[in-house]
Every structure is written in structure tokens, then in C-alpha cells.
Backbone as CSV, one residue per row, in Angstrom:
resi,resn,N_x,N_y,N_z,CA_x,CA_y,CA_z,C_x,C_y,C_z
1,UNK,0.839,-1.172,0.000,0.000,0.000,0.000,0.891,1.243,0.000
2,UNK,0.589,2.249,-0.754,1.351,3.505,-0.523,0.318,4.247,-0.944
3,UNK,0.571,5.681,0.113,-0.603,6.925,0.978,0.099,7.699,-0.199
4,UNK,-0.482,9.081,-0.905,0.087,9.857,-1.583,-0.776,11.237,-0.517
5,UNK,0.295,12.451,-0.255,-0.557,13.386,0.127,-0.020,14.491,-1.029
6,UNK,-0.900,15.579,-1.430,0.238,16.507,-1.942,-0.774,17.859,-1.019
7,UNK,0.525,18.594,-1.107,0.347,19.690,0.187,0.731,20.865,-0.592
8,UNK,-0.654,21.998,-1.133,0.101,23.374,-1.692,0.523,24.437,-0.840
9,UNK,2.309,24.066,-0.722,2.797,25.852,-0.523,3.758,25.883,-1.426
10,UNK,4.244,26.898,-1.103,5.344,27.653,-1.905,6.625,27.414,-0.917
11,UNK,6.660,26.855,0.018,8.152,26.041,1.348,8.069,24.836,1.231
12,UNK,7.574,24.111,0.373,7.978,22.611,0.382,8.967,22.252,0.213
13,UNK,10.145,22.656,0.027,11.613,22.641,-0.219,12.539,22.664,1.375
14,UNK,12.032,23.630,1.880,12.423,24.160,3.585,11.603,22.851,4.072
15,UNK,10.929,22.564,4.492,9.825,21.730,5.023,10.995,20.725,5.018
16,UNK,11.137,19.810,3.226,11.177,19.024,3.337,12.525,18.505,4.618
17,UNK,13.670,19.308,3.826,14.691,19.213,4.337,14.544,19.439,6.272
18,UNK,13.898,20.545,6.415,13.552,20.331,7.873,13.229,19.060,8.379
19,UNK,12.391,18.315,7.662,11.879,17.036,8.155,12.912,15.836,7.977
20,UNK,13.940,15.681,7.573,14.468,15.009,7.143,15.911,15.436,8.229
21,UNK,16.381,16.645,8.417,17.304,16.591,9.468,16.708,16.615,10.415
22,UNK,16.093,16.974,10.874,14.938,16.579,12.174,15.212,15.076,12.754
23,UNK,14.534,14.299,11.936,14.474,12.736,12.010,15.614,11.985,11.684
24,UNK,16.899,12.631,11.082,17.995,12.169,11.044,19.082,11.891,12.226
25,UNK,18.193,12.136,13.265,18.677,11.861,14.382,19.153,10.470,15.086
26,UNK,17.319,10.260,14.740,16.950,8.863,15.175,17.271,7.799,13.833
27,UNK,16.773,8.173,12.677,16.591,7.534,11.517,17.669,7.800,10.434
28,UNK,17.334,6.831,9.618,18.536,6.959,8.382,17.466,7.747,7.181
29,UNK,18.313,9.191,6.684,17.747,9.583,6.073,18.661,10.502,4.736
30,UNK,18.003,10.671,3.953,18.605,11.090,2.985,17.972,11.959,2.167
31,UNK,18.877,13.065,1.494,17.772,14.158,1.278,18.905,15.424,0.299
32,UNK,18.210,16.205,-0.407,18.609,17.180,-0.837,16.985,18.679,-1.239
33,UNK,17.180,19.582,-1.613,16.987,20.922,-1.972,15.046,20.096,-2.461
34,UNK,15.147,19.577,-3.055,13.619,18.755,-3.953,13.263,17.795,-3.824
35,UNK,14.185,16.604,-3.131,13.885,15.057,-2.635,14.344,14.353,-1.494
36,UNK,13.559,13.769,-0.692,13.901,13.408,0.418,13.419,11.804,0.874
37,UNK,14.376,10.917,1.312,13.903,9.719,1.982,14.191,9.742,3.418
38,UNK,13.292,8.921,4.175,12.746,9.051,5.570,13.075,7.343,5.764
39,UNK,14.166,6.775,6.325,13.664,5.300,7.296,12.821,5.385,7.809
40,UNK,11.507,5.388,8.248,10.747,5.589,9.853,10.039,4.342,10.233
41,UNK,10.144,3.908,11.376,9.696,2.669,11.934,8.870,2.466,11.239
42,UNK,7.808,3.210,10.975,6.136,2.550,10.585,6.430,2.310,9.016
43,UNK,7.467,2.721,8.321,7.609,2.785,6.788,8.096,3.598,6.570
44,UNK,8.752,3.529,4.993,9.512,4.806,4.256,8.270,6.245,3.863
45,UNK,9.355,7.162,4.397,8.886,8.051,3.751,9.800,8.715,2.542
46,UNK,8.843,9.055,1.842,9.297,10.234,0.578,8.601,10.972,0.225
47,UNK,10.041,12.156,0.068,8.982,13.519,0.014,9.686,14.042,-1.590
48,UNK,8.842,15.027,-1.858,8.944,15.847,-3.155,8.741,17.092,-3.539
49,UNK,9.711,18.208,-3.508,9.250,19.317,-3.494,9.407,19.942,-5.047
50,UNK,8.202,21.144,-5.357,8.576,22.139,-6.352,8.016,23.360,-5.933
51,UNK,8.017,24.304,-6.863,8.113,25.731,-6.511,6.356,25.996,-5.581
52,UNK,5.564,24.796,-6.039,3.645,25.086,-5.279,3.409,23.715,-4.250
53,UNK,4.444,22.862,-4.608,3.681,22.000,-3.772,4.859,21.048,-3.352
54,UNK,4.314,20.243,-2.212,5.313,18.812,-1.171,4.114,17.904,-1.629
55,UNK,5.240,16.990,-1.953,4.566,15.639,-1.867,5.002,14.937,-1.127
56,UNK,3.808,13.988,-0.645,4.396,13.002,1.109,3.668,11.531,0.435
57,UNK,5.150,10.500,0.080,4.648,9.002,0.087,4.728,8.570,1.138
58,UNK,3.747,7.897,1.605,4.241,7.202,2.660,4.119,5.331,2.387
59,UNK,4.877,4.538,3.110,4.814,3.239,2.408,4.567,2.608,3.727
60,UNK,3.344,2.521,4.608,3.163,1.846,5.624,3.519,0.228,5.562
61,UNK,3.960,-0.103,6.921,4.390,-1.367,6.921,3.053,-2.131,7.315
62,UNK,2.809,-3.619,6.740,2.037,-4.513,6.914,0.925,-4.017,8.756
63,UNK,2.076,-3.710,9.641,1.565,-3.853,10.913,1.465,-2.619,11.272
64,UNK,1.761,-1.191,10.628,1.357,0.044,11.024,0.021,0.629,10.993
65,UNK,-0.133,1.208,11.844,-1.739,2.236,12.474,-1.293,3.130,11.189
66,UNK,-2.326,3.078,10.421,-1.828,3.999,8.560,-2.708,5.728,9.368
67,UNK,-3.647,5.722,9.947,-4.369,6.999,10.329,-3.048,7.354,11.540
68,UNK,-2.327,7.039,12.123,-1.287,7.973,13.126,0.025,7.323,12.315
69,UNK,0.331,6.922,11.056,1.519,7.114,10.570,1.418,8.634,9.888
70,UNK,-0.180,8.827,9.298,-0.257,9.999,8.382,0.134,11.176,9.462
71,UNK,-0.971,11.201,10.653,-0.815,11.993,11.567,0.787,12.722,12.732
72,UNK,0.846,11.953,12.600,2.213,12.259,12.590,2.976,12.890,11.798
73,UNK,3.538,12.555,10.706,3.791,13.014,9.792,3.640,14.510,9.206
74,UNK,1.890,14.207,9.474,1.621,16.117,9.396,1.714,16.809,10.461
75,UNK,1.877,16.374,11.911,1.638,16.901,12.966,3.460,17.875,12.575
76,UNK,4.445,17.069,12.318,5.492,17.589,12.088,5.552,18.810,11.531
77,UNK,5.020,18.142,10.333,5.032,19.224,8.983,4.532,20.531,9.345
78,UNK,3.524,20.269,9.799,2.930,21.637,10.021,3.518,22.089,11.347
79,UNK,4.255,21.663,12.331,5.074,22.363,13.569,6.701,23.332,12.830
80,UNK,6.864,22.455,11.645,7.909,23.827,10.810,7.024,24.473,10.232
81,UNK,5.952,24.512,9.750,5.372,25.571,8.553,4.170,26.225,9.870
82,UNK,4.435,26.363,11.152,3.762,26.786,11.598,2.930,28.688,11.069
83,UNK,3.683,29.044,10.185,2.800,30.390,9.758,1.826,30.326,8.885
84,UNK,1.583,28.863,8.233,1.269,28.818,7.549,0.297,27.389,7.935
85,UNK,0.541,27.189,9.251,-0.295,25.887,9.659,-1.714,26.183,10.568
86,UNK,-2.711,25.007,10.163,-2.387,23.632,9.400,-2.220,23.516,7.739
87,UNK,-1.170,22.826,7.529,-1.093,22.291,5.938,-2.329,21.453,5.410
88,UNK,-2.825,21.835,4.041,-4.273,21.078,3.958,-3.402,19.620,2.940
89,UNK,-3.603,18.682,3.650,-2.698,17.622,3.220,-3.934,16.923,2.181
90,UNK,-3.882,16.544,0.733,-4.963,16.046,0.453,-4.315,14.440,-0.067
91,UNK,-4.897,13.667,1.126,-4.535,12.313,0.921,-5.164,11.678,-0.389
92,UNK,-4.247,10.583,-0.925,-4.885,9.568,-2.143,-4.745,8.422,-1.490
């Protein structure tokens, strides 16, 4: 199964990378300026930025809670884009 969200701002670039050294703490992650991968317990994340919008894959694992892998996820997102939060995340 893989979650698609796409999220319109114009900081999906800042975001991403925020989210990605953030969690590079705990997790193995990898990332530049427009693309980003996430280890995270519950599943990989990947993100995607351009000049209007972030995109958030998420690839839940067999045994993950998929409604608080998403939640999470945005709870983040939107704690960096707080001027601009909440992010209207529109899940597929």
C-alpha cells in the first residue's frame, strides 16, 4: 500500500529538508533541496518538493496504524510551517 498526500505551498523545499534533518537523528535519512527519503519505523517516507507544492509518500508497513503514521507526519510538517499551519494535506 502507498498513501500519496500533496500539500500546496510555496516552502515545500524548507519543510522538506527540515523534516528530514529533524528525524535524522533517530533515523537513516537522505535528502537534498527537492527530494527526500525518511527510514521511519512505521515505513519509508518520501517527500517531493517544487516551486507550489510537497509531496508526502508514505509506504506503511504490513503492521502500522496507517491513520497515526499519516498523523504524525503532518503533525510535524505543520510544527515547521507553523505560519502557515495547518497544511491542507490532500490524501490519495
Amino acid at each position: 500500500m502507498t498513501l500519496t498526500a500533496t500539500v500546496p505551498t510555496t516552502h515545500g523545499s524548507r519543510y522538506l529538508q527540515q523534516l528530514c534533518k529533524h528525524w535524522s537523528h533517530k533515523f537513516e535519512t537522505s535528502f537534498d533541496a527537492d527530494k527526500g527519503e525518511i527510514a521511519f519505523p512505521m515505513g519509508p517516507i518520501h517527500l517531493s518538493a517544487d516551486a507550489e507544492l510537497l509531496t508526502v509518500v508514505l509506504e506503511p508497513n504490513a503492521d502500522a496504524d496507517v491513520e497515526k503514521f499519516k498523523q504524525v507526519v503532518a503533525d510535524h510538517l505543520d510544527r515547521f510551517a507553523f505560519r502557515e499551519a495547518p497544511l491542507p494535506f490532500n490524501w490519495a
